[in-house]
Structures are given as structure tokens and as C-alpha cells.
C-alpha positions in Angstrom: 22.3 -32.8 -21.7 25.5 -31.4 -21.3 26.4 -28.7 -23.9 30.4 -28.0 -24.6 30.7 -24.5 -26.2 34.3 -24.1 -28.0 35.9 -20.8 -28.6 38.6 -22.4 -31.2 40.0 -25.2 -32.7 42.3 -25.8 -29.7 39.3 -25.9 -27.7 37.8 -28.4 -29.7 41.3 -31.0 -29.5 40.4 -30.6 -25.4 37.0 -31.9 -25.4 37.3 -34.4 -27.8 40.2 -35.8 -25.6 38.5 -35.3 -22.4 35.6 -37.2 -24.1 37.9 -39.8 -25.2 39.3 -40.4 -21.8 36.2 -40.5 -20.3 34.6 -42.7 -23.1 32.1 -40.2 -23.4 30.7 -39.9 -27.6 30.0 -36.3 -28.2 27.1 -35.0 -30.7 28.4 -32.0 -32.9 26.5 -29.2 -33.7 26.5 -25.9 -35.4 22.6 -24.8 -35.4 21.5 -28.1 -34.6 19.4 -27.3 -37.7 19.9 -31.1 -39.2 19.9 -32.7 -36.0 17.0 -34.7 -36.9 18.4 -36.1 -39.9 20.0 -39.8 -39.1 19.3 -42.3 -36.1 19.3 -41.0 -32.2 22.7 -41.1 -30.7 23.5 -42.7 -27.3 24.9 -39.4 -25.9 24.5 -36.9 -23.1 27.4 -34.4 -24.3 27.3 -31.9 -27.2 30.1 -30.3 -28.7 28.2 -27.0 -30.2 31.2 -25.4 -32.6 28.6 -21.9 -33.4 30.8 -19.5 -32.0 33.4 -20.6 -34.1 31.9 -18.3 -36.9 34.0 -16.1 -38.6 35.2 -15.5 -42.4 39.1 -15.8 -42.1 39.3 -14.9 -45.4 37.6 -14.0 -48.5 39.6 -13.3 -51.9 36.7 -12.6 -54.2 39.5 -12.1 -57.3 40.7 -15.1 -56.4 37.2 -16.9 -56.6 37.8 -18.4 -52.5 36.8 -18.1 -49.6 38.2 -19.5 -46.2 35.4 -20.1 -43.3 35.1 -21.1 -39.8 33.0 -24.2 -39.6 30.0 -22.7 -37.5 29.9 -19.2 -39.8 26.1 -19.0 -40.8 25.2 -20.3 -44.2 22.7 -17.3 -45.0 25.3 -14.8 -43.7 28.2 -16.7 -46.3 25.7 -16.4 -48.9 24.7 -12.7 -48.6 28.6 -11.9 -48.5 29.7 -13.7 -51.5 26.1 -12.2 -53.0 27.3 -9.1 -52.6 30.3 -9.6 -54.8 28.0 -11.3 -57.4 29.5 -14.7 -56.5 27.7 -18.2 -55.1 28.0 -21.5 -54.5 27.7 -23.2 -57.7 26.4 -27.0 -55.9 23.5 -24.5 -55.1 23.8 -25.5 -51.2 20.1 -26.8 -49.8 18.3 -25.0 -47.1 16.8 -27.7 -45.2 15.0 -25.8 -42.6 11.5 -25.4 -44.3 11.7 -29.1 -45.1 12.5 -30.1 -41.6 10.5 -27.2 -39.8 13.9 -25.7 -38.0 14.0 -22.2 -38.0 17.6 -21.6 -39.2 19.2 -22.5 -42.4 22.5 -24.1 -40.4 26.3 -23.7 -40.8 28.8 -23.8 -43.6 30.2 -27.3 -41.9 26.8 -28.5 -41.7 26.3 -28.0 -45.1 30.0 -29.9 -45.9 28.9 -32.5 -43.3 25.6 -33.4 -44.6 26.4 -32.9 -48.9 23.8 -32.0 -50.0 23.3 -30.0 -53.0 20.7 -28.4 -55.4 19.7 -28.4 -59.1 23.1 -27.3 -60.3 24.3 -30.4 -59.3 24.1 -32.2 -62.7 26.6 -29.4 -64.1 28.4 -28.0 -61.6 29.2 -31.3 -58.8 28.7 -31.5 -55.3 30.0 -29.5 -52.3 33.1 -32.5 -52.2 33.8 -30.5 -55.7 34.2 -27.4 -53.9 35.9 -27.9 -50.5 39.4 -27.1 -51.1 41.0 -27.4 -47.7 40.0 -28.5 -44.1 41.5 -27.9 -40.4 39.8 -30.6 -38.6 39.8 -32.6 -35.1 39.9 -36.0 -35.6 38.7 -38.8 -32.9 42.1 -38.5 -31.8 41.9 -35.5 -30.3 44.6 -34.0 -33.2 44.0 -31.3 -35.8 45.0 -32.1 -38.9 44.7 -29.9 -42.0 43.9 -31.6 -45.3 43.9 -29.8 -49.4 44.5 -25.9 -49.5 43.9 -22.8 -51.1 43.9 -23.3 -54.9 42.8 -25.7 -57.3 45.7 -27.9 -58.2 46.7 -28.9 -54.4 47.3 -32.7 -54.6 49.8 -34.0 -52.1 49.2 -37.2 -50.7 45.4 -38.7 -49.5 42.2 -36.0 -50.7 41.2 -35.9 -47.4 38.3 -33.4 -48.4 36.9 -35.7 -50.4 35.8 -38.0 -47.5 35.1 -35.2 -44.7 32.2 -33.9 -47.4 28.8 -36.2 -46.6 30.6 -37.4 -43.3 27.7 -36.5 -41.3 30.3 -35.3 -38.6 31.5 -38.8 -37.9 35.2 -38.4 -39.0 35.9 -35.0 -37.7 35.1 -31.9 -36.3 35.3 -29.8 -38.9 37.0 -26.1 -38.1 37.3 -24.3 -40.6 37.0 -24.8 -44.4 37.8 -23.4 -47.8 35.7 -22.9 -50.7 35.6 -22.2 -54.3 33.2 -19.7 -55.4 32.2 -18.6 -58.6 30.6 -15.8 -60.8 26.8 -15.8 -60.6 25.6 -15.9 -64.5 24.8 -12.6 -65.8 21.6 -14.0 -66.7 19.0 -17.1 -66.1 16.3 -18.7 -68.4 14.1 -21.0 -67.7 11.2 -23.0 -69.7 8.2 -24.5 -68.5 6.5 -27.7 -70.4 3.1 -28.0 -69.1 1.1 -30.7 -68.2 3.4 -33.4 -69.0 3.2 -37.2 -67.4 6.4 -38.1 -65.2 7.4 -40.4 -68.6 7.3 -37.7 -70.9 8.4 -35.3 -68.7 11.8 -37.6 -68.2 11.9 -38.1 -71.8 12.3 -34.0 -72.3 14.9 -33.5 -69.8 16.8 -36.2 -71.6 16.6 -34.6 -74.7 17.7 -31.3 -72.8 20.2 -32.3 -70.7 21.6 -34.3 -74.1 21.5 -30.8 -75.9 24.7 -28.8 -77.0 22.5 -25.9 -74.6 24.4 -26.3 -71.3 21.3 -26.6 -68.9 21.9 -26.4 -65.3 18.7 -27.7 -64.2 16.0 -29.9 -65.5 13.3 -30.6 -63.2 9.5 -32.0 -63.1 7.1 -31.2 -60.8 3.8 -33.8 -61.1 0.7 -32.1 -60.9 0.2 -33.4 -57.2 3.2 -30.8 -56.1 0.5 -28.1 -56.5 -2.0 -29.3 -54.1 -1.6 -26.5 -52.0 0.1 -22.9 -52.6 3.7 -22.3 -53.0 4.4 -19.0 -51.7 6.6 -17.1 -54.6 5.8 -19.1 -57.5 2.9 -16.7 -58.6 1.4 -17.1 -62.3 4.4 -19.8 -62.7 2.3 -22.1 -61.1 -0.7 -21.7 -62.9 -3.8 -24.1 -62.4 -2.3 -26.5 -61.1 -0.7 -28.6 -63.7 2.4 -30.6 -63.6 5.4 -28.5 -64.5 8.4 -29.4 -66.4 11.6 -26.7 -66.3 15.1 -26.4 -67.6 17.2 -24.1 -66.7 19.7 -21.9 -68.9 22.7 -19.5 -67.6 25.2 -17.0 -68.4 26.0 -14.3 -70.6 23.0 -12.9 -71.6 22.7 -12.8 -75.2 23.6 -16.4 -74.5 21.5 -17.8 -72.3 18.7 -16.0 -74.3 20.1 -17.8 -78.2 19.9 -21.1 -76.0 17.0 -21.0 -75.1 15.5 -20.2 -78.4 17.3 -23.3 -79.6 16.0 -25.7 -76.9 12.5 -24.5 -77.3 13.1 -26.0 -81.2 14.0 -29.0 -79.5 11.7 -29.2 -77.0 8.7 -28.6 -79.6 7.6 -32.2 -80.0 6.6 -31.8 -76.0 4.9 -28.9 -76.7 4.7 -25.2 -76.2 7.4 -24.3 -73.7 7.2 -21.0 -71.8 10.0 -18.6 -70.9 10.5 -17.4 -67.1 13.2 -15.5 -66.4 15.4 -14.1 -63.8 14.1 -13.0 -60.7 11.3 -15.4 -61.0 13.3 -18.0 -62.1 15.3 -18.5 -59.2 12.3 -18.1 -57.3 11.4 -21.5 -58.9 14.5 -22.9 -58.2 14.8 -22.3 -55.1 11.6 -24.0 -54.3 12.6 -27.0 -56.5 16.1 -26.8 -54.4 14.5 -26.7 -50.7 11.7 -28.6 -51.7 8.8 -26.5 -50.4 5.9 -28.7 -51.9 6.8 -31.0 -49.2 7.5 -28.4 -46.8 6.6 -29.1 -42.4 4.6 -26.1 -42.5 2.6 -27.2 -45.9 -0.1 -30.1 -46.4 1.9 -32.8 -46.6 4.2 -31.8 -43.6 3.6 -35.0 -41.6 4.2 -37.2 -44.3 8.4 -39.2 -44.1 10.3 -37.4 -46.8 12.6 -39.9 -48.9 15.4 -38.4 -50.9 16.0 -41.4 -53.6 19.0 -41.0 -56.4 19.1 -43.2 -59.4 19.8 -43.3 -63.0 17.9 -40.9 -65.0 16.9 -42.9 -67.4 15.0 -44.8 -64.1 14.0 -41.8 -62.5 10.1 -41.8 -64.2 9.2 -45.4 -63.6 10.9 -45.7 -60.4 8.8 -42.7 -58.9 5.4 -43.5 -60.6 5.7 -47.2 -59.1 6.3 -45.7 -55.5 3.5 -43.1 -55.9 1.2 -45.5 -57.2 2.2 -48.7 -54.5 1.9 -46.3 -51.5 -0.4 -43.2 -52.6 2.4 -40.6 -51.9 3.4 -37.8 -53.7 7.2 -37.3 -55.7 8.8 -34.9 -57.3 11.7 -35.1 -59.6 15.3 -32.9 -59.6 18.6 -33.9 -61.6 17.2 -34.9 -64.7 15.2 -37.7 -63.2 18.3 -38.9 -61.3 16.9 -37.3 -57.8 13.2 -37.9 -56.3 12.0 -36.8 -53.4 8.9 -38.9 -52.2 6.6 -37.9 -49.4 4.7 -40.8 -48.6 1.9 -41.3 -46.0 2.7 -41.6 -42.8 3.3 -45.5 -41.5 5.2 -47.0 -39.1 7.9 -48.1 -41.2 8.0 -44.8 -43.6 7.7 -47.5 -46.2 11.0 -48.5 -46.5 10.5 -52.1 -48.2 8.7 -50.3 -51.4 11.7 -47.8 -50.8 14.5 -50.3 -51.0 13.2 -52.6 -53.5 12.4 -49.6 -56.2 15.7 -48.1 -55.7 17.8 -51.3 -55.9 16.1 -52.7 -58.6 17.9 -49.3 -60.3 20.9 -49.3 -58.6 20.1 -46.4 -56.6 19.8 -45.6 -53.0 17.9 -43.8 -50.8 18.0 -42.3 -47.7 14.8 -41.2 -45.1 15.9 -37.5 -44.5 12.1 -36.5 -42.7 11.0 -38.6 -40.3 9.4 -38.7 -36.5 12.2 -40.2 -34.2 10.5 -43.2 -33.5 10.1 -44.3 -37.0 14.4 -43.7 -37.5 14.7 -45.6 -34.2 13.1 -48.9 -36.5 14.1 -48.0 -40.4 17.5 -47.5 -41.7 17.6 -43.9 -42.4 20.9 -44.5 -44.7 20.7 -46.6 -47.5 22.3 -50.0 -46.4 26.0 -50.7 -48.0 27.1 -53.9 -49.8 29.0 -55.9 -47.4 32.2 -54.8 -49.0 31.5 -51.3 -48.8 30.8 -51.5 -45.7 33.5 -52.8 -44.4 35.5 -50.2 -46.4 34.1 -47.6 -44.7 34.2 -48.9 -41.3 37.9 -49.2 -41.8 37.9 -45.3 -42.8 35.6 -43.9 -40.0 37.8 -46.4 -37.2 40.7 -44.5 -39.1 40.0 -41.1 -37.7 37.7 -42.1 -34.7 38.7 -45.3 -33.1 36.6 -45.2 -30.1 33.6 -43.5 -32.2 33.6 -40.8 -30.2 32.0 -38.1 -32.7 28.4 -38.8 -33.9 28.2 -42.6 -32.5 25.1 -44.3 -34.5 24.2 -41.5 -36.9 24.8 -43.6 -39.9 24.1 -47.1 -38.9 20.8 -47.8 -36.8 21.7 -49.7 -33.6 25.7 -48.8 -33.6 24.6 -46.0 -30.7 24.0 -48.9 -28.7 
């Protein structure tokens, strides 16, 4: 396979034309860390953006920070760390969950969208992208949104970029809105709870004048083997319920005084805090129960989102039709489902549950031969779909970039 290393973003306008005059799709890669997230593309040409990697600028005072797409995401983090600042959409390190040894880039982490706990309070990384320079399927940059806030002229561009998958654009380099860390972080732990009860006292939370930023439950099944970091936190085994509490810390610790009042009906919540509180998080975040390295690393991973209020029923059904194993983030609203390994991952059980809710779900772990036969994106509505056809043939006519990813068969 042919491998195109660019140096900069006029680089990148000369392959994608070359590969447009040659009808040639290109793959595009940073790390190549989520590679094996979406269906095989027909393609024998890579565009790898990595060495476009550098921090153009960073304005800590001014809570931004302005990024080449192929910058390292654990090299972004450890900057903005050291000026007390993060991500608030809590990016997701994928590589534990799909055995890559690199965390990826800062426009693989725009391109695939995918964000942590803090979601339910904070939004998505489409909340935080501020500005783009981009290559579309035309072979022309373009530069969409800016450097502060309030920057609306014309089309959001960002907006639709974020979640892309890399089939719009190559992406060049980005800004982002950063944000204080919280001075402090509380969490409580609700043992032993059943996924219905344990949905029931993240409702209550997140329904709470106590600002939590995370509610989570994690079903006694999550604990089959060890978590590395979790410690006493795990204890025997049993199913865990958290929320999470930030900021100042007087706070953060009256809060969760409060919620533990509110929570007593569910029983005797437990406090964790700080350094072993993000150590829980973080393993809710990357989902290390269902880690490649761990016991259930050859099982298809499902990343479902629903209502809530559905989140309980919808992922007791699914353990209990196919014997797998979930675990539940945004209040109920996100399970991920590791389920035995079959030849089609499932996906009927998959798609009925998370219709029947309105949700949708999409197969982010599974062996290439099993994406080559299931949809690995949740199927659109006719409408939709059409919709957003008309936008992708908008910036790549000739579906030059990422041809198939999304839709099984288009690589054809």
C-alpha cells in the first residue's frame, strides 16, 4: 500500500488532486490508531497527515488552543496539564479498547467524536472545535469558525467536520476551547445496586441542584477480572454505581454532602476522591473492563446511546438475550455491550433494542470480517440519509477521502 506522507497543508491540496485525477480514494491517517473502527475501504493509497504535528498556538489566558491535525493527543494533554487546563468532553483514549498502542491525534479525536463522562455537562468535542483549516475532496483548503466563542458568519462548518470520520475533509489544523481543571473532584460509590436501581439513582442525581459531571454504573459482571488502578475502589466485586462532583473545593465537598442525603434511600454511598477518582473515571472513560488485553478482549464491543430513562431495561434485555456483559456511562444514556463472539456481532438484538428506544448504535470492536457483513454505523432513516449524502457529495464529489467507512458496501 502506497503511503503519501505530507509536510503541510499545501501538500495535502496536491495529493488529494493527484488522487482526484487519477480516481484514486485515499485512506487518512494520523496514528492509524482507529483504523479499525468502520468498514474496509477499497483503497491502495494512504494520506498519513502525522508529521503535521505541531501546537501553532496556545493562549492559556485566553482558554485556546490552536493545533495541527496530526499533533499527538497525549502530548496536547500533558501541555494544556501543565497549565491546569483540559479538555472538558473528556476526549476517549481508544487504544486499550482496540489493542493499538498509541492513544491517536487531535484530528482523530475531532474525526471520530467521541467523548467521555463529562459529556452529559460539558457537550461533545463539536462543542469545542472553534475553527478548522481543511482540504476538501476538491482538492481546496478552506478555513471554517475561528478563534473565539462568538464567531458566526455564515454555515458552522465545524459542526459537521466533528464525527466525520474523515470523509468530508482532511482536517489540518484545528482550534480548541480549553478550560480550567476543577480545583477539586468527588465521587460516591453506591454498592451493589441492580442496573434498574442503579438508573433510578443517577436520575435522581443528575436531576439534583449538585451539578454532577458523571453518573455511571458498573454491573457486577465489569469486575470479572482486575482493573489495574482501581484498588480498594473495586472492592469484592460488586456492582458499582458513581457520580461525580467538581470544582471549588469547599464546593464540590458541601455537594456532595447534600447528594449523599439524596442518594440515602439507595443506601450508604462512599466518598472517593481526587487522585483516585479520576483513576475511576478514566477507566469508565476508556472502558478498560472491556479492554483487548483483558478477559473479554475478543468479544465485539457495541457503543449504544439512548434515552436515559431506557438505558437500564435496554441493557439488561441485551445481556440477558445474548449472555454479554454492559456497562453504563451518561446517566444511562451510553452502554457499552461486549457480547460473545458470533458471526454477526449480534446486530439484530442490537438494532431492535436500540430502536425500540430511539437510540442507535454503532459496532466500534470488531474482527474485520464481521464489519465486512454488519453495519458498523447505525443505519439512517431514508431521509437522513439522503441528507447526508447530499452533504458528504458537497465536499467530496468523487468520494475520494475515506470511501465506504460509514456505509458497508459503498467501497465497492
Amino acid at each position: 500500500m502506497d503511503t503519501l506522507k505530507v509536510r503541510d497543508a499545501k501538500d495535502v491540496e496536491e495529493v488529494v488532486r493527484a488522487a482526484i485525477a487519477n480516481e484514486q480514494p485515499l485512506e487518512i491517517i494520523g496514528h492509524g490508531s482507529k483504523r479499525s473502527i468502520g468498514h474496509a475501504m477499497a483503497t491502495n493509497a494512504v494520506l498519513d497527515v502525522s508529521a503535521l504535528n505541531a501546537v501553532t498556538s496556545y493562549e492559556p489566558n485566553e482558554l485556546i488552543v490552536t493545533l495541527e491535525a496530526g499533533a499527538p493527543l497525549a502530548d496536547v494533554l500533558s501541555l494544556i496539564d501543565a497549565k491546569n487546563q483540559q479538555f472538558a468532553f473528556e476526549p476517549m483514549n481508544t487504544a486499550p479498547l482496540l489493542g493499538t498502542p498509541v492513544s491517536g491525534t487531535i484530528g482523530g479525536m475531532i474525526a471520530a467524536g467521541l467523548a467521555g463522562p463529562r459529556r452529559i455537562r460539558a457537550g461533545g468535542a463539536r462543542d469545542h472545535l472553534l475553527g478548522a483549516h481543511a482540504v476538501s475532496g476538491f482538492g481546496d483548503s478552506f478555513k471554517t469558525g475561528g478563534k473565539v466563542v462568538k464567531n458566526v458568519t455564515g454555515y458552522d462548518l465545524c459542526k459537521l467536520l466533528a464525527g466525520s470520520w474523515g470523509t468530508l475533509s482532511v482536517m489540518t489544523e484545528v482550534t480548541l476551547k480549553v478550560m480550567p481543571k476543577p480545583e477539586a473532584e468527588r465521587t460516591l460509590l453506591l454498592r451493589g445496586l441492580d442496573d434498574a436501581a442503579a438508573n433510578k439513582a443517577m436520575t435522581a442525581a443528575l436531576g439534583s441542584p449538585f451539578d454532577v459531571s458523571g453518573a455511571a454504573h458498573l454491573p457486577k459482571s465489569a469486575f470479572r477480572a482486575k482493573i489495574d488502578g482501581l484498588g480498594d475502589i473495586a472492592g469484592q466485586g460488586e456492582a458499582l454505581t458513581v457520580l461525580r462532583l467538581e470544582g471549588i473545593t469547599a464546593s464540590a465537598a458541601h455537594r456532595a454532602g447534600s447528594l449523599r442525603e439524596l442518594l440515602a434511600p439507595f443506601g450508604t454511598a462512599a466518598l472517593v476522591e481526587d487522585a483516585s477518582s479520576a483513576a475511576l473515571w478514566a477507566t469508565i472513560r476508556d472502558v478498560l473492563p472491556f479492554a483487548a488485553g483483558g478477559a473479554l478482549g475478543a468479544r465485539p464491543v457495541w457503543r449504544i446511546v439512548c434515552p436515559p430513562a431506557s438505558g437500564a431495561a435496554l441493557g439488561t434485555q441485551l445481556a440477558r438475550e445474548t449472555g454479554g456483559d454492559v456497562i453504563y456511562d451518561w446517566g444511562g444514556g451510553l452502554i457499552w455491550a461486549a457480547l460473545p463472539p458470533k458471526g454477526d456481532a449480534h446486530e439484530p438484538a442490537v438494532r431492535a433494542r436500540a430502536n425500540a428506544v430511539g437510540g442507535h448504535a454503532m459496532l466500534i470492536r470488531a474482527a474485520e470480517d464481521v464489519r465486512r457483513d454488519v453495519d458498523v454505523f447505525h443505519p439512517q432513516a431514508p431521509g437522513i440519509a439522503a441528507l447526508s449524502e447530499r452533504v458528504r457529495a458537497g465536499f467530496d464529489p468523487k468520494s475520494i477521502l475515506n470511501r465506504g467507512r460509514l456505509t458497508r458496501g459503498a467501497a465497492a
